[in-house]
C-alpha positions as CSV (number, residue, x, y, z in Angstrom):
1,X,-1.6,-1.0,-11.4
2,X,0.6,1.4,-13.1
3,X,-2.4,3.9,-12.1
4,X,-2.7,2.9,-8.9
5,X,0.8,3.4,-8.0
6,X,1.0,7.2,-9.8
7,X,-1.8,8.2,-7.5
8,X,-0.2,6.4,-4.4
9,X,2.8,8.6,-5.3
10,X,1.0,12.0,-5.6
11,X,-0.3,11.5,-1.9
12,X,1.4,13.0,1.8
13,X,4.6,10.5,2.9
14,X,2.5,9.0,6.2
15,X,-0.7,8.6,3.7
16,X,1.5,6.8,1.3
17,X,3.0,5.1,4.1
18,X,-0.6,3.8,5.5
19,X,-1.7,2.9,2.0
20,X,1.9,0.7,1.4
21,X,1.1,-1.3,4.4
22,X,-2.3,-1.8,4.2
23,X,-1.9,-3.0,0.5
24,X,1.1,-5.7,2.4
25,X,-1.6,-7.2,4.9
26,X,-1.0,-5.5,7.8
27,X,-3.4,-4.8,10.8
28,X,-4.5,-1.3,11.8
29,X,-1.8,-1.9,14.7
30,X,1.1,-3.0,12.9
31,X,0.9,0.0,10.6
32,X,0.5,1.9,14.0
33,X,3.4,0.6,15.3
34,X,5.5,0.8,12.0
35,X,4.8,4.0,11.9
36,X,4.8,5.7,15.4
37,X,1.0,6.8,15.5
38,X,-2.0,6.0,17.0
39,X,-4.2,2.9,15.7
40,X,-7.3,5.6,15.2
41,X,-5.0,7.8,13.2
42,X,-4.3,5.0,10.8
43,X,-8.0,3.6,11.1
44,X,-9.4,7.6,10.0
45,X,-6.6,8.1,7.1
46,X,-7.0,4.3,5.6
């Protein structure tokens, strides 16, 4: 895990951001919402 989480570090805030949520069971629009973006922005970075 340790591993995991150094390289989730080393990425861009709103990839890191996508990758958080994703990895806390939330849908594609959830993360879109939480984060301000569109649902095919998340879908194309995750």
């Amino acid at each position: 895990m340790d591993v995991l989480y150094n390289a989730i570090k080393k990425l861009k805030e709103i990839d890191r951001a996508i990758i958080i949520l994703y990895l806390e069971d939330k849908s594609y629009k959830e993360i879109a919402d939480v984060l301000g973006i569109k649902v095919n922005l998340v879908v194309v970075k995750g």
